[in-house]
N, C-alpha and C positions, 0 to 999 in steps of 0.2 A: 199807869204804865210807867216803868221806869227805863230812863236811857242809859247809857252806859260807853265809856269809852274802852276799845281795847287797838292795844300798838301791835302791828305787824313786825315782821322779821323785815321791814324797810323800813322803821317808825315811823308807819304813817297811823294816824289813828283812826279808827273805825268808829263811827255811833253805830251803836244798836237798840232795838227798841225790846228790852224785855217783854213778853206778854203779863199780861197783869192777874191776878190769882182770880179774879171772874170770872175771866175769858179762857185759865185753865179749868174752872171746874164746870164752865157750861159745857167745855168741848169734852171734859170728861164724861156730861151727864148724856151727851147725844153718843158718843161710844156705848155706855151702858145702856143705853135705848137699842141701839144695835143689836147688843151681846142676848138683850133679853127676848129682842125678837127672833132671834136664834135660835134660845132655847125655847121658845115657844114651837117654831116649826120643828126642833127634833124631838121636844116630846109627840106634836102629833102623829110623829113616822110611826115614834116608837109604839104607838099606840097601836098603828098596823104589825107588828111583829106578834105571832104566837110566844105563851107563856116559856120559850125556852130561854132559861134563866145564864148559860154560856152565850146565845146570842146577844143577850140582852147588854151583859155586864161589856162584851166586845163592841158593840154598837156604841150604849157611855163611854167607852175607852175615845172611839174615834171622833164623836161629836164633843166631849170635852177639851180635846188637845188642841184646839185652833181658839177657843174660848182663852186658854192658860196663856196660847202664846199669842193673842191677838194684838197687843199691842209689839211685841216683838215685832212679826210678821208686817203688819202692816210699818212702821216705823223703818225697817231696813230695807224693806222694797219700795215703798214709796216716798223717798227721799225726804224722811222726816218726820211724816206725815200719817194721823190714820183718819178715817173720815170728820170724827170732832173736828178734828184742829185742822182738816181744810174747810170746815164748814166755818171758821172764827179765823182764817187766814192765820194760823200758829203752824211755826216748824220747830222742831229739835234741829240745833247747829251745835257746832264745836264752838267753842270763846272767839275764836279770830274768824268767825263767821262762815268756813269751811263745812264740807260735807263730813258728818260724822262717821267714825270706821264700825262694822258692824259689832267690835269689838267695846264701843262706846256705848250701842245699841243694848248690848248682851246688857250690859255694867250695870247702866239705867233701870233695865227690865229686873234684875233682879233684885235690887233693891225696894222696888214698889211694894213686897212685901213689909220692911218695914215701914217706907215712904206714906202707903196709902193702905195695904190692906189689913194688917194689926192695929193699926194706930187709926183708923178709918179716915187717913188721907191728915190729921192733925198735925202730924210732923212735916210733913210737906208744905202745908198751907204756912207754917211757923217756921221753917229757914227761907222756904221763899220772901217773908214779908221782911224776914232779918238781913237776908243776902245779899240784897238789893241789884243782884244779876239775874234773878229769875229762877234761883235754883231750886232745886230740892236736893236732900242728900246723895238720890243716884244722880243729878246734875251732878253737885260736887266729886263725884266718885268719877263719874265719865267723863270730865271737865267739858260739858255741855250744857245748853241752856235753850229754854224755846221764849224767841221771838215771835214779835205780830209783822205779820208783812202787809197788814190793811195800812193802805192808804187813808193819810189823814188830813183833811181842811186845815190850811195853815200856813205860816209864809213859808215852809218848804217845798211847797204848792204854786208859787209865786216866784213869778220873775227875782223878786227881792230876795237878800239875805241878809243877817243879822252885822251891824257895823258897828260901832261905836260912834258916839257925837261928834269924838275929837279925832274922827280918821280922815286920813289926810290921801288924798286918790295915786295911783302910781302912773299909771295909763290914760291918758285919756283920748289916744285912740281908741279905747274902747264905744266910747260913741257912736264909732261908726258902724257896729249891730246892730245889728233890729233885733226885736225880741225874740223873732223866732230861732235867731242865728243862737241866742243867750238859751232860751230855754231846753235846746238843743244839748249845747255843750255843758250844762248845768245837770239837765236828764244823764248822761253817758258819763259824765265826771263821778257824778254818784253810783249811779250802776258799777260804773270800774272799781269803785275805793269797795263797794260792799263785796263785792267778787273778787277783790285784792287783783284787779287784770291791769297792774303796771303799765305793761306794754302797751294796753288801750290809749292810758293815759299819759305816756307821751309823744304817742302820735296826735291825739287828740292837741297836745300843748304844743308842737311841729306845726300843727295846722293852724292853731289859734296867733303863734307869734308871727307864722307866715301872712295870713288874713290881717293881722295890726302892723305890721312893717316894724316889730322890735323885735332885738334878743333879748330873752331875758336871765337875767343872772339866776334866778330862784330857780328848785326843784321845776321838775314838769306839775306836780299835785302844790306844791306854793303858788307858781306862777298861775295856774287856774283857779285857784280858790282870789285870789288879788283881784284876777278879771269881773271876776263873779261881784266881787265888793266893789268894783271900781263901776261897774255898771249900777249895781244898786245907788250910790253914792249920786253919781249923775241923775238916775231916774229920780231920783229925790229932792232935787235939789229947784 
């Protein structure tokens, strides 16, 4: 799985976690498990229809057209999303981590033809492995990418965050949190930055500088990412 930075229109930078080419072709292969038990139940219909050969070819018409656009369909109504890739925690996002327009949606989908279905999915697997955002060429075209939103074991997971040897603390009222108060504003601090919700997060730093009895000079997403290291820092030591 690859991570990736992208700057907002307030540079603040986003991680995101690419879904990794596995995870897009498992969720591909439980999609096509779908599509095929599909066509399994419209042949049996079809199978109840008398040999009228205008019926018939009207009938394919209507059970094919949700097959053609199923990844469409599901993808713009369910925010992202078709049953694979909620079954593997994968969404389609725009780069800045935004909900895609259905116009991104469109873009995507019809490149799949060349992406996966000429090419049986080869080109796809080879700019994703080269992109290293996750893309395929309708990514590239929709400037969209699918992330994993599974949760993962790890010090992201943990009170802790990553510091350097030679970090020097800024706060050390921060001490006076408890963990639960940290893992708190460490949950919501992340939530806001992947939501780009600003606003969250300088009420959130309102409240944290209120709670520690300082101003602090840094951004509202400076000054909480510092708390955040100023606690690790301490709990370490």
């Amino acid at each position: 799985m690859d991570n990736f930075q992208i700057e907002t229109a307030q540079n603040i930078s986003i991680t995101q976690n690419a879904a990794g080419v596995g995870e897009r072709i498992l969720a591909f292969l439980i999609d096509g498990l779908i599509m095929l038990a599909y066509i399994i139940l419209a042949a049996l219909l079809m199978g109840g229809l008398e040999g009228n050969s205008g019926q018939e070819w009207l009938f394919m018409s209507v059970i094919l057209l949700p097959l053609l656009l199923y990844y469409l369909i599901w993808e713009s109504l369910w925010n992202g999303q078709t049953p694979g890739k909620a079954a593997l925690y994968l969404r389609v996002v725009k780069l800045d981590g935004s909900k895609p327009a259905f116009s991104n949606f469109l873009v995507r989908w019809l490149l799949r033809l060349v992406d996966i279905t000429l090419t049986s999915g080869s080109v796809a697997v080879v700019t994703i492995l080269m992109n290293g955002r996750g893309q395929r060429l309708g990514d590239l075209a929709a400037g969209t990418t699918v992330i994993s939103e599974r949760v993962r074991t790890g010090l992201d997971n943990t009170l802790l965050v990553n510091i350097p040897d030679d970090y020097r603390p800024v706060y050390p009222q921060v001490t006076m949190l408890s963990d639960n108060d940290v893992q708190e504003i460490k949950e919501i601090y992340r939530a806001s930055l992947r939501n780009s919700n600003f606003k969250v997060i300088g009420k959130l730093s309102n409240k944290v500088s209120a709670l520690l009895q300082v101003s602090p000079q840094e951004t509202p997403v400076q000054f909480l990412k510092t708390v955040l290291k100023d606690y690790s820092y301490y709990t370490r030591q």
